[in-house]
C-alpha positions in Angstrom: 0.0 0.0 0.0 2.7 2.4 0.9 5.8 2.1 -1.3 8.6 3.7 -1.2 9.6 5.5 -4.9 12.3 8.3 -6.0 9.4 10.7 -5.8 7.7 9.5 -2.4 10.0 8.6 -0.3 7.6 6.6 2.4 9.2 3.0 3.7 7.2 0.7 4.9 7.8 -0.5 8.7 8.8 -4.2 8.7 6.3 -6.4 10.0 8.0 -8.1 12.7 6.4 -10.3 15.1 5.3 -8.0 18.5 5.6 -4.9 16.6 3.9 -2.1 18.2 1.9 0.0 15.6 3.0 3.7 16.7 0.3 6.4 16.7 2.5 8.5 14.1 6.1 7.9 12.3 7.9 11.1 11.9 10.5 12.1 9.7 13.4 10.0 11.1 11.9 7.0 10.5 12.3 7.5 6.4 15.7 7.5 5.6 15.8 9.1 1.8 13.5 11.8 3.1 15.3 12.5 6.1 18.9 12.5 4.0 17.0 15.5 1.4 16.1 17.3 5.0 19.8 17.0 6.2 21.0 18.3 3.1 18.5 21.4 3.3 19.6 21.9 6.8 23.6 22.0 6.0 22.7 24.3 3.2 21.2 27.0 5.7 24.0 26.4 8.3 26.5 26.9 5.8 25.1 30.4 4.3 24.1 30.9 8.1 20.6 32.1 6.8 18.9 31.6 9.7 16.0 34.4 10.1 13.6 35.9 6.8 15.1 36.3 3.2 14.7 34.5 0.5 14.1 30.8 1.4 11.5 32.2 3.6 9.9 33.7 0.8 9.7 30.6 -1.1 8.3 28.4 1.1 5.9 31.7 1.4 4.9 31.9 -2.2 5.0 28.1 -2.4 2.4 27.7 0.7 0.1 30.7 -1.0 -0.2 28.9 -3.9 -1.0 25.5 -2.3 -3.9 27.2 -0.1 -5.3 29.3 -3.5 -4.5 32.7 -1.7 -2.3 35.6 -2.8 -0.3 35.7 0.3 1.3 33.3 3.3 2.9 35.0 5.9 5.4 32.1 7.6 4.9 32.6 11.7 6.7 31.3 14.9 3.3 29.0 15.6 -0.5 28.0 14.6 -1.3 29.9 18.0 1.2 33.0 16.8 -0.9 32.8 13.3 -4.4 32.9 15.1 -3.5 36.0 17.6 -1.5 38.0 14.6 -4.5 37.5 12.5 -6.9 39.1 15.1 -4.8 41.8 16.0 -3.8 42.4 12.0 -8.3 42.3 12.1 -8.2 45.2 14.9 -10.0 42.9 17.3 -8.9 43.7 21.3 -10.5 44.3 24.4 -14.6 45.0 24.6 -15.3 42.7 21.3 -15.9 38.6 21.5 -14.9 36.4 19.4 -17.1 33.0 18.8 -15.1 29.9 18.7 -15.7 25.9 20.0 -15.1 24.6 23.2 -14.3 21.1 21.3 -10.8 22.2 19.8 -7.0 22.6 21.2 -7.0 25.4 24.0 -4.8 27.4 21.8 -8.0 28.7 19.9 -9.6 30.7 22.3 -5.8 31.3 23.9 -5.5 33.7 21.0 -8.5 35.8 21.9 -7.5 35.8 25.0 -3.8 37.2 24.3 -5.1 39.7 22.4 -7.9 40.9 25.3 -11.2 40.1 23.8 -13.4 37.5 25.0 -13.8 34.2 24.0 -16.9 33.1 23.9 -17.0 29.3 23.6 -20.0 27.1 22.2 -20.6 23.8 21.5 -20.3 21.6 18.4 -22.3 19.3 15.9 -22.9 15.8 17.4 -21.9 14.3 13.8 -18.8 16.4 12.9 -17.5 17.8 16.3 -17.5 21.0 13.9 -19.2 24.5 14.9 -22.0 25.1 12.4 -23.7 28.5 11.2 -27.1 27.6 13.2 -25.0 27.5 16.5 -22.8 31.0 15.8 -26.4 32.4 15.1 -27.4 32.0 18.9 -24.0 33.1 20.2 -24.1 36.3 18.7 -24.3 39.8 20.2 -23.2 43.1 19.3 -20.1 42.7 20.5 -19.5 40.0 18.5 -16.1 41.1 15.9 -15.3 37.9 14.8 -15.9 33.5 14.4 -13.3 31.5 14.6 -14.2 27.7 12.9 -12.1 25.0 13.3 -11.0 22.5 10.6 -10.9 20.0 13.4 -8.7 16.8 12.7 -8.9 17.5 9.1 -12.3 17.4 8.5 -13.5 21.4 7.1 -16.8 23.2 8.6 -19.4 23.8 6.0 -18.2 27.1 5.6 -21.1 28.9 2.9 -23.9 29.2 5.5 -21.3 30.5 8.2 -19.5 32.9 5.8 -23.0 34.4 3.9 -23.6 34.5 8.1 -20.9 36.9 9.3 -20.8 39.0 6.0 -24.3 39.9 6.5 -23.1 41.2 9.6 -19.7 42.6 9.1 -18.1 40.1 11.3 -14.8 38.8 10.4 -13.8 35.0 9.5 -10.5 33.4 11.3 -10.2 29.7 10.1 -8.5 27.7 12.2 -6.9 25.0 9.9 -4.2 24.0 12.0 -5.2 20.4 11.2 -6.3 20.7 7.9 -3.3 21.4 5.1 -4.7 21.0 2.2 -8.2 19.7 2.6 -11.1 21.5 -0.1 -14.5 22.6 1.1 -16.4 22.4 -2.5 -12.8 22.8 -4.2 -11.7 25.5 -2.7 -8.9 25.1 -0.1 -9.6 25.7 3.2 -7.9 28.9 4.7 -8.8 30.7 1.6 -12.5 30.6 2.5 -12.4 33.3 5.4 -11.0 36.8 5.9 -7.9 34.8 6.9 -6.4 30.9 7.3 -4.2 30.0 10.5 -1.9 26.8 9.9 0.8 25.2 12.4 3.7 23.3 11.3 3.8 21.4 14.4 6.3 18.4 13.9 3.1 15.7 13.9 1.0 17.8 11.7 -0.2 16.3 8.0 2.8 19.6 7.1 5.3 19.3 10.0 8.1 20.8 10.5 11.6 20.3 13.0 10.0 22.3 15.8 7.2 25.1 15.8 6.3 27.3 13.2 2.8 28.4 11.5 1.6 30.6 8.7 -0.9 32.9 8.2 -2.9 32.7 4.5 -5.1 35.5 2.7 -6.0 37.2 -0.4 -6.4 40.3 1.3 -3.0 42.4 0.6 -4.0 45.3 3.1 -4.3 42.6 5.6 -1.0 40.8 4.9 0.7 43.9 4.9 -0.3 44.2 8.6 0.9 40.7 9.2 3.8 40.8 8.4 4.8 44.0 10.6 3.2 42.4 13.3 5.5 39.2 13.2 8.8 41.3 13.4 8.8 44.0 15.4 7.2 46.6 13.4 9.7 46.8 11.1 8.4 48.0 7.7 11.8 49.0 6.5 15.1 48.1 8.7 15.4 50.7 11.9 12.1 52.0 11.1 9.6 50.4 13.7 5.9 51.6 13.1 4.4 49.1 16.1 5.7 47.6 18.7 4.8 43.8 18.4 7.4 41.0 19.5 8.4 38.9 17.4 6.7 35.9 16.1 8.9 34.8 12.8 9.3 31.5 11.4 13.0 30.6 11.4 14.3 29.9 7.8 15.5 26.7 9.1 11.9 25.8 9.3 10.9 26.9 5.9 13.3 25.2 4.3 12.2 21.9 5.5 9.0 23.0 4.9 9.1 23.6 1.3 11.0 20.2 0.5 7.8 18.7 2.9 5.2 20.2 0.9 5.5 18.8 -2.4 5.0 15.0 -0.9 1.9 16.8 1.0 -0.7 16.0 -1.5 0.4 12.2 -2.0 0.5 12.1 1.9 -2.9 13.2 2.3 -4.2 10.9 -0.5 -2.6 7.7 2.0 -4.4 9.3 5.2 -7.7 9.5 3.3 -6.8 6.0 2.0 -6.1 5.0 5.2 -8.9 6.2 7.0 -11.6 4.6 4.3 -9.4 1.0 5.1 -10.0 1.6 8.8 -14.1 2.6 8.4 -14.7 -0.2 6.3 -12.7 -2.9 8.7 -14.4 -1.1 11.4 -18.0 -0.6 9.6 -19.9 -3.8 11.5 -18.7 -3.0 15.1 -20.4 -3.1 18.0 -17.8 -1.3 20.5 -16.8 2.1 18.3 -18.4 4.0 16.0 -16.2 5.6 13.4 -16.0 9.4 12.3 -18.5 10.0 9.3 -16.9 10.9 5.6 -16.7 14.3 4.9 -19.7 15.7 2.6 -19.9 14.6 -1.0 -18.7 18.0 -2.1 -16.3 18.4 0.1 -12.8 16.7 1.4 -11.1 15.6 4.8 -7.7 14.9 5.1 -7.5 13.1 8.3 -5.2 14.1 10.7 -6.5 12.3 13.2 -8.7 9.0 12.8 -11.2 9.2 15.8 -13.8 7.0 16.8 -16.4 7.4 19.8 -16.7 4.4 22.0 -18.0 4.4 25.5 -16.0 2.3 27.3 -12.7 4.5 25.5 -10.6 4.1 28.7 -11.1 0.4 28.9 -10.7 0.3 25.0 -7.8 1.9 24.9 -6.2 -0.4 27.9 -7.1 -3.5 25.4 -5.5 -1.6 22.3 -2.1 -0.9 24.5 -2.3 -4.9 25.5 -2.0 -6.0 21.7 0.7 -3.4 21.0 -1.4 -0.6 19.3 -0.8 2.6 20.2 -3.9 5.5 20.8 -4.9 8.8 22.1 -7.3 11.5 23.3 -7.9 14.5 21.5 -9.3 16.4 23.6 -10.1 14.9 26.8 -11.5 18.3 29.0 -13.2 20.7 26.7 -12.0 24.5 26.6 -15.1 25.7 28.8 -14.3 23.1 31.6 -10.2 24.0 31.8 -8.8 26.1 34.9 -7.9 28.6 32.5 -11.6 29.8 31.6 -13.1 29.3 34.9 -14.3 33.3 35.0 -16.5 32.9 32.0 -18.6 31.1 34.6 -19.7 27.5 32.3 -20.1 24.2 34.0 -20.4 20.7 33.3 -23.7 20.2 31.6 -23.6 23.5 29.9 -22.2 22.1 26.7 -22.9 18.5 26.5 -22.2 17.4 22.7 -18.5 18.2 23.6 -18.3 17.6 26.8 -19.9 13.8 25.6 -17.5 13.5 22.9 -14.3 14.6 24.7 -15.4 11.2 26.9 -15.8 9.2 24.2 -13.2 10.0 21.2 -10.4 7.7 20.9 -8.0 8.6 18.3 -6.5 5.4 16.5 -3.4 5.1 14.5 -3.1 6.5 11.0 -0.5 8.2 9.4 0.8 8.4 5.1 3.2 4.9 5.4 0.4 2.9 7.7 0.8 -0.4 6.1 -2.7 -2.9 5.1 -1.1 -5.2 7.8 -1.0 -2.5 10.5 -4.7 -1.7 9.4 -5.8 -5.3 10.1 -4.0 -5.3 13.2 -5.8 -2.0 14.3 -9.3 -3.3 13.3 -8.7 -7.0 14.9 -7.6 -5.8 18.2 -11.0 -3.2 18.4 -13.2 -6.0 17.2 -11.6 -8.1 19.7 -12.7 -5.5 22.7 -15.1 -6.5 24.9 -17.3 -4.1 26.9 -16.4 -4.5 30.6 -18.8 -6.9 32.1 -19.6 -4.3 35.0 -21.0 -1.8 31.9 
């Protein structure tokens, strides 16, 4: 399923008895594509290009062209990308900002950094997305700006959200920090809203050697502003018009990057490969349920294969016991962490998350998962058995 070729370079893992299936193989487990990285990396050293110019700028002009947008501005983080683009959007304190409480804290973190309030709402049962019926409640005046999250690859039905917030002058933040590369009705998303926030995370679908993000949009104005607030100001050298921080992505990063980003589109094609191997072995049981295909005219990428069981704790015991390898994503929703304890919501208050972040179980699946890997995942769930005290 996953051969290695000049232009791919994905091994597969040798099947050896007791093998554990990991949850994700990163780069150091593919030696031609790690050798091309090394290479890139004693390139920078040697021309001690370590911060902007123009390897940067490719990577840049490169990533704007995979998402459909004019511009990418490369950042320090996904959470750098997310608070640049609100403050580049003029939000700050007195306005809210909508986002779900079934997503990495890093979402609201942002509004928070910037001193407007989050205000966090549940999610669709079926997708775990936000949709435009549940924005609609949560708005208020004070409302400046949504933030939807492309959550573990899958993209929110965007149309009835956007047509939402322009009839209202609200601005459009997507969060596609798991999504590189997935299309909402062909169109890539973080090109859909006013701007697209990515991480390069090392186990993202586009991961880098450490952390790093980018910021995507068509809107030149709103670059501009961007990319003064990621270093310092500076327009031209010694001439600061803000004072920002810095929040640059390293060229190191970029380099890596760019080599990383023409396999991207093969590697998503083995996720979504992957994924539809793992819902069909998994299609008759009785113990998970698996995530549901994106829409017909849309796409999903898979970063993360979850199912929903209710037993997940014990499930996941029995998966560690035959050598697979899980995880939880997320297991406390935003509204319930210590962090946003002043907005004053409880348990009970949002229950599709709060019954989801019991439930998911994230299973392996990654671009050089082998078919015997996949049988091995689907064999140990269908060999779970719900605890007998249940």
């Amino acid at each position: 399923m996953n051969t290695a070729t000049a232009s791919n370079p994905v091994l597969p893992l040798a099947a050896t008895e007791g093998t554990k299936v990991p949850f994700i193989r990163l780069d150091s487990a593919f030696p031609e594509l790690f050798a091309e990285l090394m290479e890139t990396v004693e390139r920078i050293a040697g021309k001690s290009a370590f911060t902007l110019g123009p390897e940067l700028e490719r990577f840049e002009g490169a990533f704007a062209s995979f998402c459909g947008t004019e511009h990418a501005a490369g950042v320090s983080s996904g959470t750098a990308a997310l608070e640049i683009a609100l403050r580049a959007l003029g939000v700050g304190p007195g306005d809210e900002v909508i986002v779900p409480t079934y997503s990495f804290i890093a979402t609201a973190e942002a509004v928070s950094t910037v001193g407007a309030t989050p205000v966090i709402v549940d999610v669709d049962p079926e997708t775990a997305l936000i949709t435009a019926e549940i924005v609609e409640a949560a708005l208020t005046p004070r409302t400046r700006c949504v933030i939807p999250v492309h959550l573990f690859g899958r993209p929110v039905e965007m149309d009835p959200l956007l047509a939402l917030c322009r009839e209202r002058g609200i601005a459009v933040v997507e969060d596609a920090c798991q999504a590189h590369g997935a299309l909402y009705r062909g169109r890539p998303v973080g090109s859909l809203g006013d701007a697209g926030c990515f991480s390069f995370y090392p186990t993202k679908n586009l991961g880098g050697w450490g952390d790093g993000g980018a910021l995507v949009t068509s809107d030149a104005e709103l670059d501009a502003k961007v990319r003064l607030l990621r270093s310092h100001g500076e327009g031209v050298r010694h001439h600061h018009e803000l004072a920002t921080g810095t929040h640059r992505l390293d060229t190191l990063q970029a380099a890596i990057l760019e080599v990383k980003l023409r396999h991207l589109p093969d590697w998503n094609q083995r996720r979504r490969d992957a994924a539809e191997a793992l819902r069909a072995g998994l299609a008759d049981s009785s113990s998970v349920v698996s995530p549901a295909p994106a829409a017909a005219d849309s796409d999903h990428v898979y970063h993360l294969f979850v199912v929903r069981c209710a037993h997940r704790d014990a499930l996941r015991d029995h998966l560690d016991s035959r050598g697979i390898a899980s995880a939880i994503h997320y297991p406390t929703p935003i509204h319930l962490q210590p962090a946003y304890a002043e907005l004053g919501l409880k348990r009970g208050d949002l229950p599709v998350a709060e019954r989801l972040a019991s439930e998911n179980c994230s299973l392996p699946l990654f671009p050089a998962i082998e078919d015997w890997q996949i049988a091995e995942i689907v064999a140990a769930v269908e060999s779970f058995e719900i605890p007998a005290d249940n």
